[in-house]
C-alpha positions, 0 to 999 in steps of 0.5 A: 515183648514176651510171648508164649506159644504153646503148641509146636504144631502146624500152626503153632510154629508158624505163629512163632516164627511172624512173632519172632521175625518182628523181633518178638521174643518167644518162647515155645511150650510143649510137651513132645521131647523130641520137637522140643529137643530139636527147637531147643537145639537150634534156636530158630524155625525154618519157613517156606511160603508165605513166610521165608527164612529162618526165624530165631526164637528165645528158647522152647522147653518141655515145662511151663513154668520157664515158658510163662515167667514174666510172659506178656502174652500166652497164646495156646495153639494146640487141637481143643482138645489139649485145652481143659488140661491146659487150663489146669496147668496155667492155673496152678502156673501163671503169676501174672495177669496177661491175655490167654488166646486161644487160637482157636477156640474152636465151639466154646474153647474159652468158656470151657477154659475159664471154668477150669483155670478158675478152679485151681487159681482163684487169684488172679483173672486174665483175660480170656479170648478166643479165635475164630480160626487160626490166621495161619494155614500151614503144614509143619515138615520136620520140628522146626520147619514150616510150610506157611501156605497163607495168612488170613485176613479178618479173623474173628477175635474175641474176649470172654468178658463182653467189650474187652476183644479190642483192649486184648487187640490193642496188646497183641503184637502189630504184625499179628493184630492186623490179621485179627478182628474184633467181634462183637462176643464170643457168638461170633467166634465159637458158633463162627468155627467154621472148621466143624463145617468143613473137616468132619463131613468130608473126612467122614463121607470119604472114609474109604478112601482115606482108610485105602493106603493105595490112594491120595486125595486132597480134602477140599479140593477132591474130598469135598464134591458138589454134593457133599459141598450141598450136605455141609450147607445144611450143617452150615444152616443150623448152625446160622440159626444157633447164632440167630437164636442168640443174637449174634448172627454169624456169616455162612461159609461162603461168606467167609472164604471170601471174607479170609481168603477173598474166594470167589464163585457162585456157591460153596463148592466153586469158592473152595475150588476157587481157593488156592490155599487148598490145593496144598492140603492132602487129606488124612490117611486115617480117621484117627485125626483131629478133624474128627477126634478135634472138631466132632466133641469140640465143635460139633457137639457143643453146638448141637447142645446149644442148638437143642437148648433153644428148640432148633432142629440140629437134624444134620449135625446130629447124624454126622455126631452119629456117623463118627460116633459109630464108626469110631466106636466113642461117644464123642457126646459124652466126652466132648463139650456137652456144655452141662458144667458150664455158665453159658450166660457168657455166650450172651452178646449182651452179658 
């Protein structure tokens, strides 16, 4: 089948290389020249680790018309916050009605991206889902090379439209379908990000370090101490109760190491010790990166909103908002999901 990844990152290469390892046909939309250049040139994608060999795809470009031309598939791979703009351009683009993923969609990704596909296609409707996460922990080395660290297992998969995560399941590709799980609503998926957990704290608390060129340090393996490990528990309780108060209860953290990558340990520090997909992640060596510019406006403040909206005390999200607000001089409120233009009636299990 024809698939579309848009998205030449990290995790977008990685995904195109498993497709097209199982004989898939892909094609690669994104709109850096120079990795295009390079995809276009070669036809194929260097892997190492968890994938290995040389993946050939059908072509990549820099347009999105020739990307989705009777694709069968389109899956955006790209930091949330590229998905508003890419909702408009697959709106005033897409022909056919296939399944759109977004993977992930981060807090919402899917709600946000139907309100604005919508408004520039009123003529088709396809079906929307999100990720919890990626199921690929990878590292991108040049263009067309990738490091792929690990595969997940059990990754929240989930439709828009309530009952249809297992009809989108049942098109995906095999190779892939079986790292997915279809989850009960997009409760489980969005409020289930777990990525606004573990990236923006850390990062944040760690800033001296990760602005000093002279020291490098890996983020979950020396970023993330016994006591910041404690500190983004609190986040992670808040944002258990957002999904109780939406029933849909998702599972902690520490559930979902060992749900993914089958950690073990007592508490949550000694689960991410106990992963060895993290000991290959350095950190950043800036601020500026999507840990916070991707998971404070797309993950942590929407769920802050919805936390607020029924009454539940967001006491330690907020301060992280705050914290990278301050320090980045940006009001990540204001330009992040704030949810005030969205129907968040789809966020009901029951809808």
């Amino acid at each position: 089948m024809k698939t579309t990844i848009i998205g030449a990152g990290n995790t977008g290469l990685a995904m195109a290389a498993h497709l097209a390892f199982a004989g898939n046909e892909v094609f690669i939309y994104d709109n850096d020249r120079e990795t295009i250049n390079l995809l276009q040139e070669t036809k194929s994608i260097r892997c190492s680790g968890a994938l290995q060999g040389n993946a050939t795809i059908k072509n990549a470009s820099t347009d999105i018309t020739p990307a989705v031309e009777d694709t069968d598939l389109v899956i955006i791979m790209t930091p949330a916050f590229a998905h508003k703009e890419l909702a408009i351009l697959l709106g005033q683009t897409l022909k056919k009605e296939v399944p759109i993923i977004l993977s992930p969609g981060r807090t919402c990704g899917a709600l946000e991206f139907e309100h604005y596909f919508a408004l520039h296609n009123n003529s088709i409707k396809p079906l929307i889902a999100e990720t919890q996460t990626v199921i690929h922990t990878a590292r991108r080395y040049t263009a067309n090379s990738v490091y792929v660290i690990a595969i997940k297992d059990s990754v929240y998969l989930a439709s828009l439209e309530a009952g249809h995560s297992q009809d989108i399941l049942s098109q995906l590709p095999d190779v892939i379908s079986s790292h997915f799980s279809p989850a009960k609503s997009i409760v489980q998926t969005s409020i289930g990000n777990t990525g606004m957990v573990l990236h923006c704290a850390p990062l944040l608390l760690n800033s001296g370090w990760t602005e000093n060129p002279e020291i490098g340090f890996r983020h979950y393996y020396d970023g993330i101490s016994p006591r910041i490990a404690k500190f983004i528990e609190k986040i992670d309780h808040e944002r258990i109760q957002v999904s109780k108060a939406m029933d849909c209860e998702v599972i902690s953290t520490y559930d979902w190491l060992n749900r993914s990558y089958h950690s073990e340990g007592e508490n949550l520090y000694e689960r991410i010790q106990d992963t060895p997909a993290y000991e290959a992640i350095d950190a950043p060596n800036t601020l500026d990166h999507r840990y916070i510019y991707e998971d404070v406006p797309y993950g942590l403040v929407p769920l802050e909103a919805l936390g607020k909206l029924h009454g539940i005390d967001m006491k330690y999200t907020t301060l992280i908002i705050d914290l990278a607000s301050a320090l980045m001089d940006l009001n990540f409120r204001e330009q992040g999901r704030n949810l005030c233009t969205f129907d968040l009636q789809k966020l009901s299990p029951n809808s």
